[in-house]
FIKOLZA-1660 file (N, C-alpha, C; in steps of 0.1 Angstrom, whole numbers, plus 5000, padded with zeros to 4 digits):
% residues 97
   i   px   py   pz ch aa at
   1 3763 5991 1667  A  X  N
   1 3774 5999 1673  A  X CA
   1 3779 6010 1664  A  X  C
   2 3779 6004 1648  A  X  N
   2 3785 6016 1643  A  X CA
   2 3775 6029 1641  A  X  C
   3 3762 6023 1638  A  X  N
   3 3751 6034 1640  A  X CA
   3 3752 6041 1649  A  X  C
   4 3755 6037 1661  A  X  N
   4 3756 6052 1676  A  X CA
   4 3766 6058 1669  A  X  C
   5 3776 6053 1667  A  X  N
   5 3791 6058 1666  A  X CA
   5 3788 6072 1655  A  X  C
   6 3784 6067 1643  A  X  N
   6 3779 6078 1632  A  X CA
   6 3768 6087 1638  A  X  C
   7 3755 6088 1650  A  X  N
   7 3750 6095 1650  A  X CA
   7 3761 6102 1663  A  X  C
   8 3766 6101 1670  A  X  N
   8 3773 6107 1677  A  X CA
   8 3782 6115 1672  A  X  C
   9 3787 6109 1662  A  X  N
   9 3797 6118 1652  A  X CA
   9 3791 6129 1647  A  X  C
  10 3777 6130 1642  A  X  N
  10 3771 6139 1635  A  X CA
  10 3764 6147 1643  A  X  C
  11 3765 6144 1655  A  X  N
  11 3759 6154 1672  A  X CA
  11 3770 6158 1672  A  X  C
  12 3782 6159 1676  A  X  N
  12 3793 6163 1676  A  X CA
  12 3796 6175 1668  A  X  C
  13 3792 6171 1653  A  X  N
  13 3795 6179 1640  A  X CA
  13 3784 6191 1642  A  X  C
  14 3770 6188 1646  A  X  N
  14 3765 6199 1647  A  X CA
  14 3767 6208 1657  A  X  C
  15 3775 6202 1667  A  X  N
  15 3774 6212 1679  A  X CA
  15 3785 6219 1678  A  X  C
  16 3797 6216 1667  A  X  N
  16 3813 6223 1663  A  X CA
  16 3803 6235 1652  A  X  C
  17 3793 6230 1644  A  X  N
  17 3788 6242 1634  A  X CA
  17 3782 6256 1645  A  X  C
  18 3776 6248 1654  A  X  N
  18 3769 6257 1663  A  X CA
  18 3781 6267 1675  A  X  C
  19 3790 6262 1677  A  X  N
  19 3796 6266 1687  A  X CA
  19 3807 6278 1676  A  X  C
  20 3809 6275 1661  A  X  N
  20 3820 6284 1656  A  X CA
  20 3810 6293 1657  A  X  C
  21 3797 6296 1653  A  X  N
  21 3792 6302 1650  A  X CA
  21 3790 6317 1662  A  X  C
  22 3790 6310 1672  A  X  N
  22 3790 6319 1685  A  X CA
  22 3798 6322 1697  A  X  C
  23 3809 6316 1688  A  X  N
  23 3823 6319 1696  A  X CA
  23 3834 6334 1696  A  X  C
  24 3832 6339 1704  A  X  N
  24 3836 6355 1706  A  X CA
  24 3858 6353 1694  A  X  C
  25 3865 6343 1704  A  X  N
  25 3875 6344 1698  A  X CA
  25 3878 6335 1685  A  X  C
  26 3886 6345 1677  A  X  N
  26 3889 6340 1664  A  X CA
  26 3899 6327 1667  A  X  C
  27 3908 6327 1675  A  X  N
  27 3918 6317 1679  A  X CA
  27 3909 6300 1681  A  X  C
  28 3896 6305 1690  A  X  N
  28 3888 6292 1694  A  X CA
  28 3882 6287 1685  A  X  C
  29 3879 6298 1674  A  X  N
  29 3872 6294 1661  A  X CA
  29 3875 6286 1653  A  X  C
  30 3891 6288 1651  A  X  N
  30 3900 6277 1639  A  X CA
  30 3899 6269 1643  A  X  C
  31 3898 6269 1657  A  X  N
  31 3908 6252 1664  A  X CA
  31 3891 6245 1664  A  X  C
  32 3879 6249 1665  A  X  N
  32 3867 6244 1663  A  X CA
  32 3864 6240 1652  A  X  C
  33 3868 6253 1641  A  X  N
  33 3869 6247 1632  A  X CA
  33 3875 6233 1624  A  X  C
  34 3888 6236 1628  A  X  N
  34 3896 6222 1624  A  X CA
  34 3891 6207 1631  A  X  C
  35 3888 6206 1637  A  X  N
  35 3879 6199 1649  A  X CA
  35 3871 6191 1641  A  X  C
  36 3856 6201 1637  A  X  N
  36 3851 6197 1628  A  X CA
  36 3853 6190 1616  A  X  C
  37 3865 6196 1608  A  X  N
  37 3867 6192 1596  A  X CA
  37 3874 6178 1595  A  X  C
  38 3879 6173 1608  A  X  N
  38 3889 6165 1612  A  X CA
  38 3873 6155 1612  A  X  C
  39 3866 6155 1622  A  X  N
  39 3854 6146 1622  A  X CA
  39 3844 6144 1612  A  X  C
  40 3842 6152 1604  A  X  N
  40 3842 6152 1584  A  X CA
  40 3847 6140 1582  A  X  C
  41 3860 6145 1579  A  X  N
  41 3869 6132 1575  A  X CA
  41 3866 6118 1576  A  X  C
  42 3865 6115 1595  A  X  N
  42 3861 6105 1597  A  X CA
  42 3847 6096 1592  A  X  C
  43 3837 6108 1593  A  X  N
  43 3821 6106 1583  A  X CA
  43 3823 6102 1572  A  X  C
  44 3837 6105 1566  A  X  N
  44 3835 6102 1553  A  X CA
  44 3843 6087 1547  A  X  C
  45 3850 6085 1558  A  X  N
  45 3859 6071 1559  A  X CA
  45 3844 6061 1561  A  X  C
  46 3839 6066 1576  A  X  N
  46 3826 6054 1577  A  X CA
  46 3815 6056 1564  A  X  C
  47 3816 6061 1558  A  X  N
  47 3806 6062 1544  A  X CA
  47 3815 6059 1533  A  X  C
  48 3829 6051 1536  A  X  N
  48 3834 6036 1525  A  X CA
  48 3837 6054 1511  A  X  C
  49 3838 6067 1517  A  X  N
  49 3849 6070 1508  A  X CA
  49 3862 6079 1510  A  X  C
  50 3871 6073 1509  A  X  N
  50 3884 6072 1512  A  X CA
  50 3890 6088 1506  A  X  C
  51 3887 6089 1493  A  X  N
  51 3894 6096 1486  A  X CA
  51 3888 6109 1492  A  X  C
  52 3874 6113 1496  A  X  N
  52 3872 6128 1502  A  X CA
  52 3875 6131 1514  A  X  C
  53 3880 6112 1528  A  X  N
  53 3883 6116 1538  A  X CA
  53 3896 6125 1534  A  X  C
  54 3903 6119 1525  A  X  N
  54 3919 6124 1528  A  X CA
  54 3916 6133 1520  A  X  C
  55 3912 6143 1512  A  X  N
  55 3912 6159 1510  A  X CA
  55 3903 6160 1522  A  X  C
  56 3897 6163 1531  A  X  N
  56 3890 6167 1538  A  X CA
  56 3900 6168 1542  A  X  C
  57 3906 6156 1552  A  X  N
  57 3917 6158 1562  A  X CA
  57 3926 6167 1557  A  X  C
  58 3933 6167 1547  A  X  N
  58 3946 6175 1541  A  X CA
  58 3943 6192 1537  A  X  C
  59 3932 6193 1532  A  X  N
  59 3931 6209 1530  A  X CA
  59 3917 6211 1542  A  X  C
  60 3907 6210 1546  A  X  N
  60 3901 6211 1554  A  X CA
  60 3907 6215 1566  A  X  C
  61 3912 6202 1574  A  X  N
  61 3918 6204 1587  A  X CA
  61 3931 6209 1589  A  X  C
  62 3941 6209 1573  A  X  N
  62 3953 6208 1573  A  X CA
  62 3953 6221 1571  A  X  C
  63 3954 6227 1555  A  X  N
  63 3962 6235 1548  A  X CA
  63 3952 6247 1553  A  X  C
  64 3941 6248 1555  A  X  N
  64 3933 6260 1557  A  X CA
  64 3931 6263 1572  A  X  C
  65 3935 6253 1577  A  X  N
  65 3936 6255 1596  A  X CA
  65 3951 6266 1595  A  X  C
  66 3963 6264 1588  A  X  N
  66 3972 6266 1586  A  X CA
  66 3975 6281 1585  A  X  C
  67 3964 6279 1573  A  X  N
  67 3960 6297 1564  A  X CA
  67 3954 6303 1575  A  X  C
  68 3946 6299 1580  A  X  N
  68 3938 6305 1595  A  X CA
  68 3949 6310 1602  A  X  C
  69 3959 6300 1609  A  X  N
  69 3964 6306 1615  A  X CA
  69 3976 6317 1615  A  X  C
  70 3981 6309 1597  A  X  N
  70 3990 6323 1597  A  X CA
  70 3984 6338 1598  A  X  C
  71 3970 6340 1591  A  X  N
  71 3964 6350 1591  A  X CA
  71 3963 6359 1607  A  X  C
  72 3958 6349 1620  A  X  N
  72 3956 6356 1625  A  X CA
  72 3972 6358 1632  A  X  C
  73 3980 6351 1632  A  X  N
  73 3994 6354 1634  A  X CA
  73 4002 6371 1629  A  X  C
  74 3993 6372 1615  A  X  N
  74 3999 6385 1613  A  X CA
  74 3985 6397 1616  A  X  C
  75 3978 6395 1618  A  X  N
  75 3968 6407 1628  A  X CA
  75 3971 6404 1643  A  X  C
  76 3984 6398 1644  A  X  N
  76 3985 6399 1662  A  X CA
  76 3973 6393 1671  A  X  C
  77 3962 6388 1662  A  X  N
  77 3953 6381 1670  A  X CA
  77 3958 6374 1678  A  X  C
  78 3966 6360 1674  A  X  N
  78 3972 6350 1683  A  X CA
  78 3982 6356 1693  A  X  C
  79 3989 6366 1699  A  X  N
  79 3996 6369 1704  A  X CA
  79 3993 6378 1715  A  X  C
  80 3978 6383 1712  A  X  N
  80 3971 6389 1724  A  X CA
  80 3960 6376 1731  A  X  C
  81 3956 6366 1725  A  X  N
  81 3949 6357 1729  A  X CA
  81 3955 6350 1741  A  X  C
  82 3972 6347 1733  A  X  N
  82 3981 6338 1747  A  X CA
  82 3983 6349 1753  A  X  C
  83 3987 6365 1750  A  X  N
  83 3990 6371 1763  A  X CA
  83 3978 6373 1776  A  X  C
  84 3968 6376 1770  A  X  N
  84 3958 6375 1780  A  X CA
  84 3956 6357 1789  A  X  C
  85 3954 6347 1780  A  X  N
  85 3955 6338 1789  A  X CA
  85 3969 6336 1799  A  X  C
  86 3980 6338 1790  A  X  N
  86 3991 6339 1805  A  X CA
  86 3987 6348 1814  A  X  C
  87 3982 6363 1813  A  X  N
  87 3979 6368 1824  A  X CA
  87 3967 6360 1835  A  X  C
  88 3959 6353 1824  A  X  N
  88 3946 6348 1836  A  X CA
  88 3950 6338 1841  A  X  C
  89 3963 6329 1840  A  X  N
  89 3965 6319 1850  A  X CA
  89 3979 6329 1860  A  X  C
  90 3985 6338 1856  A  X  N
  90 3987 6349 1866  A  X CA
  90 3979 6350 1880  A  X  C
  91 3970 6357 1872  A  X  N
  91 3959 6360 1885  A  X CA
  91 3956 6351 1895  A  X  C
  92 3949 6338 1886  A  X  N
  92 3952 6327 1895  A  X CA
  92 3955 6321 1905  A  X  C
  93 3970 6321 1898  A  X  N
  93 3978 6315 1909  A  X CA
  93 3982 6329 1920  A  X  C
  94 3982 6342 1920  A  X  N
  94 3989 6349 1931  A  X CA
  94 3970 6349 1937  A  X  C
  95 3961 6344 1936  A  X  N
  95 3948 6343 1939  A  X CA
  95 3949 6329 1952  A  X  C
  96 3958 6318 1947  A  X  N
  96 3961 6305 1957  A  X CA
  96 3972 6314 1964  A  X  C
  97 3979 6321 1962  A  X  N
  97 3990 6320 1971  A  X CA
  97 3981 6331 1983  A  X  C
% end
């Protein structure tokens, strides 16, 4: 059981390397990224070592997801990403009505 669990985990991991890789927005990227680094962590708890899950988790998923996003915070990246999606559930909905 734990053997599926670890190759699923590592399907998983390759398909977050594959998907940052060819993902148009920088916003989907972090959050893919962090994703991954989050499921790292875990790889590295079931491989009995503790001390690189918790830096993995802490600067991996934490402190550099963080850096990511202040960055794109100040190139206005994040602020045209949610304005365009609030407009596309706009459309949407005057699309049901």
């Amino acid at each position: 059981m734990i053997m599926i669990f670890k190759i699923i985990l590592l399907l998983i991991l390759v398909i977050n390397a594959i998907a940052v890789a060819f993902v148009k927005d920088n916003l989907v990227a972090v959050v893919v990224y962090m994703t991954s680094s989050s499921i790292m962590s875990i790889i590295w708890i079931l491989l009995e070592s503790p001390d690189l899950a918790i830096t993995e988790a802490a600067v991996g998923a934490g402190i550099t997801s963080v850096l990511f996003f202040i960055t794109l915070k100040k190139i206005q990246q994040i602020d045209t990403t949610l304005t365009s999606i609030n407009q596309d559930t706009k459309e949407e909905e005057n699309h049901e009505k």
